[in-house]
KEZA-661064 format. One record per residue: residue number from 0; residue in one letter; x, y, z of N, C-alpha, C, O, CB in turn. Coordinates in steps of 0.1 Angstrom, whole numbers, plus 5000, padded with zeros to 4 digits. Glycine has a CB too. Layout:
N
[NUM A [X Y Z] [X Y Z] [X Y Z] [X Y Z] [X Y Z]];
...
REM end
This chain:
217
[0 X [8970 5194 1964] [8968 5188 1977] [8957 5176 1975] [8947 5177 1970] [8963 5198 1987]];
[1 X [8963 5166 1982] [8953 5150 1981] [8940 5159 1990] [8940 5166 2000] [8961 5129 1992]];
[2 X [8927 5151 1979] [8915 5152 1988] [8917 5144 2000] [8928 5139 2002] [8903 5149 1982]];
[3 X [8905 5142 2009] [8900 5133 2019] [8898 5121 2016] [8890 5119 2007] [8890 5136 2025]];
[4 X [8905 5109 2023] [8906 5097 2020] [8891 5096 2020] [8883 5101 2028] [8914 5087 2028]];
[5 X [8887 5087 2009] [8872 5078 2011] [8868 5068 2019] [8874 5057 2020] [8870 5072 2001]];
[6 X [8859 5073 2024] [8854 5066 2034] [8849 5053 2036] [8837 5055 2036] [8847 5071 2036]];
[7 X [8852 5039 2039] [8848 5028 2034] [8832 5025 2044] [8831 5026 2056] [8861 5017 2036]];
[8 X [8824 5022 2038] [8812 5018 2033] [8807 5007 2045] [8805 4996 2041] [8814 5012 2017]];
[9 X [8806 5009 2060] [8808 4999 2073] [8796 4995 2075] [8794 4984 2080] [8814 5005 2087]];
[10 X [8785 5003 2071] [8768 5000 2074] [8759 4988 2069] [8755 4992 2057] [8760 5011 2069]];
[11 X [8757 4981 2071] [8751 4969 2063] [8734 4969 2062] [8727 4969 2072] [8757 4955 2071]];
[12 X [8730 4968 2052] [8716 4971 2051] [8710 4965 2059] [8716 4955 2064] [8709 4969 2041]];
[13 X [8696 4971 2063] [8686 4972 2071] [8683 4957 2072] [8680 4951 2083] [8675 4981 2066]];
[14 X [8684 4950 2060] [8676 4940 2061] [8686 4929 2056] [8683 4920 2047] [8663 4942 2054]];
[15 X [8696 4931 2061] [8708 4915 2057] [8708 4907 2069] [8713 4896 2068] [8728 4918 2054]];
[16 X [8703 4912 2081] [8710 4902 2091] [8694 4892 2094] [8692 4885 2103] [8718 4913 2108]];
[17 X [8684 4896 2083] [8672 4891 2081] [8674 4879 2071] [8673 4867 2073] [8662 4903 2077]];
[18 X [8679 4884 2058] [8684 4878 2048] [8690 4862 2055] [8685 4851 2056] [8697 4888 2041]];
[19 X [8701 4866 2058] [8709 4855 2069] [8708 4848 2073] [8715 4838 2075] [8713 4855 2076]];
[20 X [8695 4854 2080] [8691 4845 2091] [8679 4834 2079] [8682 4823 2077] [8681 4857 2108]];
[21 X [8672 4838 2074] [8665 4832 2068] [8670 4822 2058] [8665 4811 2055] [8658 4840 2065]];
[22 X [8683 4829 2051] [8687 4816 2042] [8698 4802 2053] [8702 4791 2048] [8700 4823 2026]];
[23 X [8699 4808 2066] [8703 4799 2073] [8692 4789 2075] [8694 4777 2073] [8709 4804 2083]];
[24 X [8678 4794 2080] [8668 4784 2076] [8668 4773 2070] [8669 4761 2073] [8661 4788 2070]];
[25 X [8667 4783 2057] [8666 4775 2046] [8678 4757 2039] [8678 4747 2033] [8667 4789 2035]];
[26 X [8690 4767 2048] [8699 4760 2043] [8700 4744 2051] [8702 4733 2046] [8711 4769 2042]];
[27 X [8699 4746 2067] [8695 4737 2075] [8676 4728 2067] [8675 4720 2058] [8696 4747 2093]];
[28 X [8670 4732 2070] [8664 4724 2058] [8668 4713 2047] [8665 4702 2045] [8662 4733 2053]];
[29 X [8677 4724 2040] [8678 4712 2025] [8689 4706 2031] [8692 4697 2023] [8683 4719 2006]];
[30 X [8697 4705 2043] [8703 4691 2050] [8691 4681 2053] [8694 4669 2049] [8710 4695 2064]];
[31 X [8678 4683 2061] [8674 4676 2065] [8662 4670 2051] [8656 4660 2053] [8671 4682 2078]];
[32 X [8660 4676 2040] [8658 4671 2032] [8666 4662 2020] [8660 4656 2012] [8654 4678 2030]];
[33 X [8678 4662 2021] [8686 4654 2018] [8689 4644 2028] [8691 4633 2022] [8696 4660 2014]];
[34 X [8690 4644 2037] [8688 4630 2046] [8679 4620 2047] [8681 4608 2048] [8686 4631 2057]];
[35 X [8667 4628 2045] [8660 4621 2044] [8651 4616 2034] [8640 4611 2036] [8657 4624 2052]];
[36 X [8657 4619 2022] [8655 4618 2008] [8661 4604 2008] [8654 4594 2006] [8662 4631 1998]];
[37 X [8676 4604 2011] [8685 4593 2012] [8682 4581 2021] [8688 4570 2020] [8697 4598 2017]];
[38 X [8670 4585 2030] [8666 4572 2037] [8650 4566 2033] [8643 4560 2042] [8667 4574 2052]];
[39 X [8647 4569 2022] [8636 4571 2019] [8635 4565 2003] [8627 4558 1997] [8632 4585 2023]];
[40 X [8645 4570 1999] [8647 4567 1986] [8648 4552 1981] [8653 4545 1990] [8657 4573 1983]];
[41 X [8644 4544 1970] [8642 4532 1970] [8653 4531 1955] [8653 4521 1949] [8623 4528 1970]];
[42 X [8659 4537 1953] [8672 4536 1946] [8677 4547 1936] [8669 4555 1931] [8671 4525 1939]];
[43 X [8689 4548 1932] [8696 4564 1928] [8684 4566 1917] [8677 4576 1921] [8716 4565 1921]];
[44 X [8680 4562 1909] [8674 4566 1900] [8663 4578 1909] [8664 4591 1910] [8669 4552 1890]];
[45 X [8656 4572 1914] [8644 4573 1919] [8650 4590 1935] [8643 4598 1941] [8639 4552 1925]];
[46 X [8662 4588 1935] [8668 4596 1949] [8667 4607 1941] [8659 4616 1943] [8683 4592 1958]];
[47 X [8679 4607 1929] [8676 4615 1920] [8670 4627 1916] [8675 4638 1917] [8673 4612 1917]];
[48 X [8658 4621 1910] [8643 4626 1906] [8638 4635 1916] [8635 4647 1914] [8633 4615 1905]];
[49 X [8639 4628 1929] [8628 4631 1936] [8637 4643 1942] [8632 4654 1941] [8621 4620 1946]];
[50 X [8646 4643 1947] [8656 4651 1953] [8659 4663 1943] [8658 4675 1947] [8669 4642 1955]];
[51 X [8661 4661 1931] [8660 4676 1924] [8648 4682 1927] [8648 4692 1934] [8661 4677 1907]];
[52 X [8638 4676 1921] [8624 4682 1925] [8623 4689 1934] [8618 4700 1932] [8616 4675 1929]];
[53 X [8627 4683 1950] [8624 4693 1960] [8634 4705 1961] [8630 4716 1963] [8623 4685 1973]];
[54 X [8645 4702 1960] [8654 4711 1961] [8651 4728 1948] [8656 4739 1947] [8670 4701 1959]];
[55 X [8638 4721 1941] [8640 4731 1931] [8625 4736 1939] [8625 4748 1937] [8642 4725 1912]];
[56 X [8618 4734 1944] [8606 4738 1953] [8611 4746 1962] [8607 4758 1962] [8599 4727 1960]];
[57 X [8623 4740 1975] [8626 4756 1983] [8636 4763 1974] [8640 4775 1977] [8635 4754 2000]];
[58 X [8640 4758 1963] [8648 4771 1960] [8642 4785 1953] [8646 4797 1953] [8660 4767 1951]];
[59 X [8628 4776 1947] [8621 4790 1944] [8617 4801 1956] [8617 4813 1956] [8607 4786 1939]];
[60 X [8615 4791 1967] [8612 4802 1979] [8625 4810 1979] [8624 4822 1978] [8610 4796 1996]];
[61 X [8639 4805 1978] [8647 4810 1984] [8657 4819 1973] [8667 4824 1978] [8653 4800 1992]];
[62 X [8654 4819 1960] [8655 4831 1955] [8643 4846 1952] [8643 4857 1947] [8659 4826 1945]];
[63 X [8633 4835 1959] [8623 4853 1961] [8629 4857 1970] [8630 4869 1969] [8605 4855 1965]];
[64 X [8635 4852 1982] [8640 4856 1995] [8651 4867 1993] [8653 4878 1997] [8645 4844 2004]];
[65 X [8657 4862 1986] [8671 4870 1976] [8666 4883 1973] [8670 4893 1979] [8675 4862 1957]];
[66 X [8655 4882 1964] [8651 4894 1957] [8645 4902 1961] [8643 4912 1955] [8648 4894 1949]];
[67 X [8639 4897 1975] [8637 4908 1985] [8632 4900 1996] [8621 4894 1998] [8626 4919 1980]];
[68 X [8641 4902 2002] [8642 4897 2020] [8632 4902 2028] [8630 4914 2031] [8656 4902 2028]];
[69 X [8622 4890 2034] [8611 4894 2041] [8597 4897 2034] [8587 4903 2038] [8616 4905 2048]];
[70 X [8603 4889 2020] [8585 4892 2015] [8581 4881 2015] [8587 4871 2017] [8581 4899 2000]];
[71 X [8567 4884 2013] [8555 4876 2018] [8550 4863 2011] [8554 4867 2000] [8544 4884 2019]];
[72 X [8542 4846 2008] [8542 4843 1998] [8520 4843 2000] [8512 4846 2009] [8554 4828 1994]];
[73 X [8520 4839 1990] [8504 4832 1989] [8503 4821 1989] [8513 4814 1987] [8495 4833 1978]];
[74 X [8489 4814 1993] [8489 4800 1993] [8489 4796 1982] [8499 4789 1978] [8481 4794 1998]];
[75 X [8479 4798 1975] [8469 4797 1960] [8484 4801 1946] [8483 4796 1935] [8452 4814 1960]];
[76 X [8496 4809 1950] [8503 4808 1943] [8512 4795 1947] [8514 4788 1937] [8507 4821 1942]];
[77 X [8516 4790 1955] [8524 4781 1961] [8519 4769 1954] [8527 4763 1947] [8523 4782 1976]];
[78 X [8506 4764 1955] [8498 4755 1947] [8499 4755 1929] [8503 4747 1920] [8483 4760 1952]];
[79 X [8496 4766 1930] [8502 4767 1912] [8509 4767 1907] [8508 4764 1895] [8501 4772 1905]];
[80 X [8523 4771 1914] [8536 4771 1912] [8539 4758 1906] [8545 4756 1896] [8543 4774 1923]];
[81 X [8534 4746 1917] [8540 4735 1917] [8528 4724 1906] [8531 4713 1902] [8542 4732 1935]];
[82 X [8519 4729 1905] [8511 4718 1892] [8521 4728 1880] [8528 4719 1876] [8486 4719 1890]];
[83 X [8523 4738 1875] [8531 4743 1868] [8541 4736 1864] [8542 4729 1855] [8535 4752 1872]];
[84 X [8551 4740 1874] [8567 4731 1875] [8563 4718 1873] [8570 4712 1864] [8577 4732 1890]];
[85 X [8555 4711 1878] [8554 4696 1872] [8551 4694 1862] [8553 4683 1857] [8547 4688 1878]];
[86 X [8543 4704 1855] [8534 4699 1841] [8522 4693 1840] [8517 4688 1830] [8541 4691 1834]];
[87 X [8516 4694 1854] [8504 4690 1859] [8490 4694 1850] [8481 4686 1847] [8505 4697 1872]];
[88 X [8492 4707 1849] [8485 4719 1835] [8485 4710 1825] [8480 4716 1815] [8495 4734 1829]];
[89 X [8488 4699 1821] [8487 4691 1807] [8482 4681 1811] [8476 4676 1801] [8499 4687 1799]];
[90 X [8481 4674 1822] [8474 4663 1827] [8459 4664 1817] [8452 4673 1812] [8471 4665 1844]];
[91 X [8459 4653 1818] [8439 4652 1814] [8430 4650 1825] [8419 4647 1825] [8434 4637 1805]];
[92 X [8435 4652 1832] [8430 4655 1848] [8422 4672 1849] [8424 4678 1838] [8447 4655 1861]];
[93 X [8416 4678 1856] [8409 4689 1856] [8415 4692 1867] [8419 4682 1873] [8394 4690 1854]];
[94 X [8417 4704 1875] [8419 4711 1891] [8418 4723 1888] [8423 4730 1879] [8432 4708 1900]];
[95 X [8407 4726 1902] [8404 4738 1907] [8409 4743 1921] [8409 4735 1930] [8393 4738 1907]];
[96 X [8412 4756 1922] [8419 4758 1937] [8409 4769 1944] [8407 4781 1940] [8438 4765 1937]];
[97 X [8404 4765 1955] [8393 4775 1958] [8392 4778 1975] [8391 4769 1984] [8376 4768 1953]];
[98 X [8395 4794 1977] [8397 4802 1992] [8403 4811 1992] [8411 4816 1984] [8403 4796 2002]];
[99 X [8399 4815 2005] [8401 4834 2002] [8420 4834 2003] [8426 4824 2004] [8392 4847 2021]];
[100 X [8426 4847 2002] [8437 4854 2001] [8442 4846 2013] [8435 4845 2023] [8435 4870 2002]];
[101 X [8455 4839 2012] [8466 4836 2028] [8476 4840 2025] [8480 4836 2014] [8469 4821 2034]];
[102 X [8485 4848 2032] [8495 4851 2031] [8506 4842 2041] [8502 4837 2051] [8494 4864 2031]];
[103 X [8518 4841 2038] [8527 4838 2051] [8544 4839 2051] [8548 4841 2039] [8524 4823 2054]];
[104 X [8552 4839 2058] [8565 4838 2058] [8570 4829 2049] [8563 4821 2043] [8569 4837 2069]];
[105 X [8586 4828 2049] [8592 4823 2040] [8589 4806 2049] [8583 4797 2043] [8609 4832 2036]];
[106 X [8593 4804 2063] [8593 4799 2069] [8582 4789 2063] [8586 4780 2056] [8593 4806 2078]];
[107 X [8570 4791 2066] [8555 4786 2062] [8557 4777 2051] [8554 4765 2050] [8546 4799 2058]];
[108 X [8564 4789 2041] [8558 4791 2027] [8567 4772 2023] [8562 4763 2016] [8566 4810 2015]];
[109 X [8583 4773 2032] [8589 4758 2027] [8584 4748 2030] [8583 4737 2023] [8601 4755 2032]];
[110 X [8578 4751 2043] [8568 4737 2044] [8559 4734 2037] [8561 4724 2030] [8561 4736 2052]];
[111 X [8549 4740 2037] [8538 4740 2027] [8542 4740 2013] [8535 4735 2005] [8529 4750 2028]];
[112 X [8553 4746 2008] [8551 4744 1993] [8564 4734 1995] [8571 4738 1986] [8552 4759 1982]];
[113 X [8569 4724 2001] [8575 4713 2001] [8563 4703 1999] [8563 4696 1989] [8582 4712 2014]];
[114 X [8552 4704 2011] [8542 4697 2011] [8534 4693 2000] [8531 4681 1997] [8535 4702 2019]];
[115 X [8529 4707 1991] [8525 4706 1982] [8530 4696 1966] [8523 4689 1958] [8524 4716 1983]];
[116 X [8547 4700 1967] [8556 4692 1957] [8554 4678 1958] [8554 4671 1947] [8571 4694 1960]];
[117 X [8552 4672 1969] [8546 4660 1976] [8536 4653 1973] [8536 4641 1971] [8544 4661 1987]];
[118 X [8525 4662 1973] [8514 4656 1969] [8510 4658 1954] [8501 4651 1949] [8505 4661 1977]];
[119 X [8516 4667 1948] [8519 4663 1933] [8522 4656 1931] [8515 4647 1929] [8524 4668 1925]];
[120 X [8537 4655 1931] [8546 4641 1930] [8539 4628 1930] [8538 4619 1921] [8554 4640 1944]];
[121 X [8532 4630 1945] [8527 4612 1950] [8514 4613 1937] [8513 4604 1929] [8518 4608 1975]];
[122 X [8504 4625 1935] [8495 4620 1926] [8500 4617 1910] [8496 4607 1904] [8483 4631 1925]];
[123 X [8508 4624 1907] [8514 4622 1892] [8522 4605 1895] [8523 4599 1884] [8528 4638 1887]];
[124 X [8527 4598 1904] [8530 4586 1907] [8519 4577 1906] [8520 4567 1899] [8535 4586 1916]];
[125 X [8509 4579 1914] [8502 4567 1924] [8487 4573 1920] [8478 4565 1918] [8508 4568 1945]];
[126 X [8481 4590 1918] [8469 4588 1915] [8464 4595 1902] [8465 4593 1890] [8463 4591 1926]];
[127 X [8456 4605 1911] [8447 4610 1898] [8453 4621 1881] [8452 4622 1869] [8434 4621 1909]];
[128 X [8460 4626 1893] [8471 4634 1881] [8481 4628 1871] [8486 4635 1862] [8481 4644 1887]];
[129 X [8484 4614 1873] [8493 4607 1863] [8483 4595 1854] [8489 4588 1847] [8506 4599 1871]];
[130 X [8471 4595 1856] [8460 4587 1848] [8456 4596 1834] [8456 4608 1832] [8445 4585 1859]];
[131 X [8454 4584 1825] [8450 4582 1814] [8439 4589 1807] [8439 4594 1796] [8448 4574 1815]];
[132 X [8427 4586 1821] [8410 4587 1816] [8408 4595 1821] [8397 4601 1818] [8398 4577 1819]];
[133 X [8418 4603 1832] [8409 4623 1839] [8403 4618 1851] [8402 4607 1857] [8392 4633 1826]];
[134 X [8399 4628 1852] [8396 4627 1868] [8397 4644 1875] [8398 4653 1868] [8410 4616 1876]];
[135 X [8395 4645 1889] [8397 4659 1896] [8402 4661 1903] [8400 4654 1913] [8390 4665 1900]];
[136 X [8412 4672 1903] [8413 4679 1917] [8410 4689 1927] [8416 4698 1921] [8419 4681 1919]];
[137 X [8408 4692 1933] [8402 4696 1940] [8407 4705 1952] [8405 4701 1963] [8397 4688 1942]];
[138 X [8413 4718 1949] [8422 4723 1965] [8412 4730 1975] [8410 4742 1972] [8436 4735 1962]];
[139 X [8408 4727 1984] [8400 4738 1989] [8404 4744 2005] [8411 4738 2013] [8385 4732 1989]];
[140 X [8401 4752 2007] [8408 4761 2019] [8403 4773 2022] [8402 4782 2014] [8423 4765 2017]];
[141 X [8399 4771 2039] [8390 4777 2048] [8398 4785 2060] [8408 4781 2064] [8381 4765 2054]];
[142 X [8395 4795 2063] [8398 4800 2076] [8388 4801 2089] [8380 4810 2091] [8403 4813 2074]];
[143 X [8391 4789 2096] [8379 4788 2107] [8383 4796 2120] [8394 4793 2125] [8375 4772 2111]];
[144 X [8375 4807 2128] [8372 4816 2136] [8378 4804 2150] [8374 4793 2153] [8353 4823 2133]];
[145 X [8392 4813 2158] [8393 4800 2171] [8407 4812 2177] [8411 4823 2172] [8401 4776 2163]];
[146 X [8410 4807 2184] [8424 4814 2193] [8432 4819 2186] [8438 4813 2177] [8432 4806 2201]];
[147 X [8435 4833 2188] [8447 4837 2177] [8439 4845 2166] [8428 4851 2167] [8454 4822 2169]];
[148 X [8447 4843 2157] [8440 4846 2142] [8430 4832 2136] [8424 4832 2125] [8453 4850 2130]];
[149 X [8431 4823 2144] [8419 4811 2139] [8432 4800 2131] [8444 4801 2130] [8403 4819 2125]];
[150 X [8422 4790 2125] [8427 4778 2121] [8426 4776 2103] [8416 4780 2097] [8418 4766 2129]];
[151 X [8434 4772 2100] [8437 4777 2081] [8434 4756 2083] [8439 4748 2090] [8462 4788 2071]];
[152 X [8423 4756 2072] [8422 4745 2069] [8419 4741 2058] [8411 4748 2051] [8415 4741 2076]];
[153 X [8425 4727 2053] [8426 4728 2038] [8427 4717 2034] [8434 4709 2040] [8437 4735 2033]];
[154 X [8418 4711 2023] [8412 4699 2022] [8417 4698 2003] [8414 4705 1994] [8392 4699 2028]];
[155 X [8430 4684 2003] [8436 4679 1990] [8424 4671 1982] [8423 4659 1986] [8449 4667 1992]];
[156 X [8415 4674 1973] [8409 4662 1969] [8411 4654 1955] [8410 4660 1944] [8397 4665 1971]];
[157 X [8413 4641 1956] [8414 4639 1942] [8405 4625 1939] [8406 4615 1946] [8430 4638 1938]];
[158 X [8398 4626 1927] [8384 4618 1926] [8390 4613 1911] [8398 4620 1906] [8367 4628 1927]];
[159 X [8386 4603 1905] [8386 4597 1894] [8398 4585 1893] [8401 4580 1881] [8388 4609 1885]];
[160 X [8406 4580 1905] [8416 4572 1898] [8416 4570 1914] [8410 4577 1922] [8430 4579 1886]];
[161 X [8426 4555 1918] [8433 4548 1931] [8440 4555 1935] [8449 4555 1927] [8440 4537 1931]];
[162 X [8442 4562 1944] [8454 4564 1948] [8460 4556 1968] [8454 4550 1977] [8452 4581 1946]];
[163 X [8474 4561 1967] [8477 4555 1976] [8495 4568 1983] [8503 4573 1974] [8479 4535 1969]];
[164 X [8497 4569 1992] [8508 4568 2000] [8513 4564 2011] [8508 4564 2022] [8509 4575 2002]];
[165 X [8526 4559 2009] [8537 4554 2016] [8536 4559 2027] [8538 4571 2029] [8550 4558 2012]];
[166 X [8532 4550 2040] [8533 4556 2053] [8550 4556 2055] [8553 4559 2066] [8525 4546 2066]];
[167 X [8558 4555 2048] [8571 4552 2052] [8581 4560 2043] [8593 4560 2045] [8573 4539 2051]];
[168 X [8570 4568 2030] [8580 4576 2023] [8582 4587 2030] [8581 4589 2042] [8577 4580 2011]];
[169 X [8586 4597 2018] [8588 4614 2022] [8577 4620 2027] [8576 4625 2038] [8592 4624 2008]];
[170 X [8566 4619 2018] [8555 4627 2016] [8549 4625 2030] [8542 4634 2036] [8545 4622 2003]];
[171 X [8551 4613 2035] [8543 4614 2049] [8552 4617 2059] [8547 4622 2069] [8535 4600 2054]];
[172 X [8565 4615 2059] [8571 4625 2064] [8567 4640 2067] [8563 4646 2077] [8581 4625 2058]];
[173 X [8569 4644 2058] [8561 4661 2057] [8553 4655 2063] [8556 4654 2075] [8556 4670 2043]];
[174 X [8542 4651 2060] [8530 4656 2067] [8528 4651 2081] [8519 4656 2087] [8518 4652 2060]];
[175 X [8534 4641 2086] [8535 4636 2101] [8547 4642 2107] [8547 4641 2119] [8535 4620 2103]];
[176 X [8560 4648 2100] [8565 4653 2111] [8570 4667 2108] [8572 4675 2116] [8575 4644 2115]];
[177 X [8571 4668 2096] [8574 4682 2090] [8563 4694 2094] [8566 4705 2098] [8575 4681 2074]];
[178 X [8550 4691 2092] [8540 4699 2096] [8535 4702 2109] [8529 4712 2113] [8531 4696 2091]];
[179 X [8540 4691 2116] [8537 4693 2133] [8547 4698 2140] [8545 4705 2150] [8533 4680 2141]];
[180 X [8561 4696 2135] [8570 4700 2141] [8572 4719 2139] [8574 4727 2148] [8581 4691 2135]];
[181 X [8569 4718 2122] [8571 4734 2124] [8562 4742 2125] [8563 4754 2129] [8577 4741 2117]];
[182 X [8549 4734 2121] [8536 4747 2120] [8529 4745 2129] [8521 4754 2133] [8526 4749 2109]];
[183 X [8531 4725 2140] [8519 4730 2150] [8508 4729 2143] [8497 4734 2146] [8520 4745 2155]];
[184 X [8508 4718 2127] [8499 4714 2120] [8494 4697 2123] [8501 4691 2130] [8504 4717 2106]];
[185 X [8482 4691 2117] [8481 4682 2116] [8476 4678 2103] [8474 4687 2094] [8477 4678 2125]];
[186 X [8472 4662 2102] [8470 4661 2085] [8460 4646 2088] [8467 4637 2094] [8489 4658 2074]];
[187 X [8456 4644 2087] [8443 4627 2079] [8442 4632 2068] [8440 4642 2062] [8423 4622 2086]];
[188 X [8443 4616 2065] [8439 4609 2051] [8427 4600 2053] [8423 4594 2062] [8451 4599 2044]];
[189 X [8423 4601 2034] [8414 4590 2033] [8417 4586 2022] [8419 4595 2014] [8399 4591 2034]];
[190 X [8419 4570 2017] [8424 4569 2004] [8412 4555 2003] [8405 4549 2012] [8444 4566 2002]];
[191 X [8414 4555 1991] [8402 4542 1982] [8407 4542 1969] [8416 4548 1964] [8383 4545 1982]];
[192 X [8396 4534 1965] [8395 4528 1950] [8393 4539 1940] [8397 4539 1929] [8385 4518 1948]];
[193 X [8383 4550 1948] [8380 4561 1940] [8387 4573 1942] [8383 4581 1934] [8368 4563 1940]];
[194 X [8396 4576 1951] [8405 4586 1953] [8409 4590 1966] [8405 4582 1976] [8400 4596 1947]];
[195 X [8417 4601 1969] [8419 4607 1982] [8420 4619 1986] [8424 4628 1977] [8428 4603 1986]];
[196 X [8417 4623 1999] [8417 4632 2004] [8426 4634 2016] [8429 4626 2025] [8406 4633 2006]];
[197 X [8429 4644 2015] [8439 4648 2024] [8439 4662 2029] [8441 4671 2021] [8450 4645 2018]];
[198 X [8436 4666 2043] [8428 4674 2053] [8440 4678 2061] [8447 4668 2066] [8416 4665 2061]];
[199 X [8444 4689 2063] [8453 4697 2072] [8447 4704 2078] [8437 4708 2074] [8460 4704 2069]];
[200 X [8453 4708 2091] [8452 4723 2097] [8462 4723 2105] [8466 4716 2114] [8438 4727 2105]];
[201 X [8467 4741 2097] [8473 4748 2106] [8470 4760 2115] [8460 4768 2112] [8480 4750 2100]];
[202 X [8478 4763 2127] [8472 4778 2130] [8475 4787 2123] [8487 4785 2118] [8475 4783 2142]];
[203 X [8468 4798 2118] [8473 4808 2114] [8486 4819 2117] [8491 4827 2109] [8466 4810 2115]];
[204 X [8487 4814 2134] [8498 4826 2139] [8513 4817 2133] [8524 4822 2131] [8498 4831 2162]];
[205 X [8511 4806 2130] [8524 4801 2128] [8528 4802 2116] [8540 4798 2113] [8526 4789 2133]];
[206 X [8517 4807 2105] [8522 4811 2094] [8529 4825 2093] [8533 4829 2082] [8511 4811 2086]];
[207 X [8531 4834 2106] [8535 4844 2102] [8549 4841 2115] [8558 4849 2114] [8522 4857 2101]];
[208 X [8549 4831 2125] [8558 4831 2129] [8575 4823 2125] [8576 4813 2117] [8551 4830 2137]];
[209 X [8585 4828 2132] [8594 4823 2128] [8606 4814 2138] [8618 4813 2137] [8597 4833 2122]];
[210 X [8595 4810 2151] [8606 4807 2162] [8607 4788 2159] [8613 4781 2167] [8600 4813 2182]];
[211 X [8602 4783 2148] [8605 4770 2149] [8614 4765 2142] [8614 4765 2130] [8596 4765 2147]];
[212 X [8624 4759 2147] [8633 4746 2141] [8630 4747 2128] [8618 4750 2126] [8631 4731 2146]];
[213 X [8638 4746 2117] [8634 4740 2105] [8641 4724 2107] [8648 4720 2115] [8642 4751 2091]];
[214 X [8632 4716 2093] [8631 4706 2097] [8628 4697 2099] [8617 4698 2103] [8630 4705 2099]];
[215 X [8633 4684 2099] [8622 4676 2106] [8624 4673 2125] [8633 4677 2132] [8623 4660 2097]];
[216 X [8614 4666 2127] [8612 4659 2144] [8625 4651 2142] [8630 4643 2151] [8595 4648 2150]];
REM end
């Protein structure tokens, strides 16, 4: 006598309709990073380059997301990830990254470690990380006491060489519309002969929240 048909398998884990939702994120995103890669870009060579780069920045987010949906990233790793992947670590340049423990969503984590790809990028182009004679960098990042869980503030510095960015590229994209649009961040610069700085703040609750547009404005 036939056993009992087997039962097909209808329950979908706890945490796929999380998964989903998040690589839908992600995936709207790398549209709006490809758009605007494409209007920004100053010719294929150059669209290229820059365009693998980033796409290889959220995809790191978005195979940790894979490998376990809903985990958390660091800042201080996000930062090192990306002088790593560039090859930054070989520069004759020196950098240090200094502030306590931040954690945040995947959400967060594309902006900011988009942001960060950016400002590698623009220094290994234009300043201190693609020079000859050395020079410093400098990451530093504060959590100041304010509404909420307070204000995550975080100061780029780079001393020893010119630098300069494109009010009209990518990089200030991110930071004039990518950061305000989703984190509710802002950003000044100071650039000169002897280097630049570059000063954010975000709130903290929007590092752990997930109700914004991915994106740009």
């Amino acid at each position: 006598m036939a056993g009992p048909e087997p039962q097909m398998q209808t329950d979908a884990p706890a945490n796929l309709p999380e998964l989903s939702r998040q690589v839908g994120n992600s995936y709207a995103l790398l549209r709006s990073i490809i758009r605007r890669s494409a209007e920004t870009a100053t010719g294929v060579d150059s669209l290229a380059w820059h365009m693998e780069g980033r796409l290889d920045a959220i995809g790191r987010i978005m195979l940790a997301l894979i490998r376990e949906p809903g985990t958390s990233f660091d800042l201080c790793h996000l930062i090192e990830d990306e002088l790593t992947e560039q090859q930054a670590i070989d520069s004759a340049s020196s950098w240090s990254l200094n502030g306590p423990p931040v954690t945040m969503n995947a959400a967060a984590a594309q902006v900011l470690g988009l942001l960060f790809h950016e400002l590698v990028t623009n220094s290994i182009e234009h300043g201190m990380l693609g020079g000859e004679d050395g020079g410093e960098l400098q990451v530093n990042w504060r959590i100041e006491p304010g509404a909420g869980d307070g204000m995550l503030r975080l100061d780029w510095i780079e001393r020893g060489a010119p630098a300069r960015m494109d009010r009209e590229g990518f990089g200030s994209l991110v930071l004039d519309g990518m950061l305000r649009y989703q984190l509710d961040g802002t950003a000044e610069r100071e650039m000169g002969p002897g280097g630049v700085r570059i000063s954010i703040a975000v709130p903290m609750r929007r590092l752990v929240e997930d109700d914004a547009a991915p994106g740009f404005a």
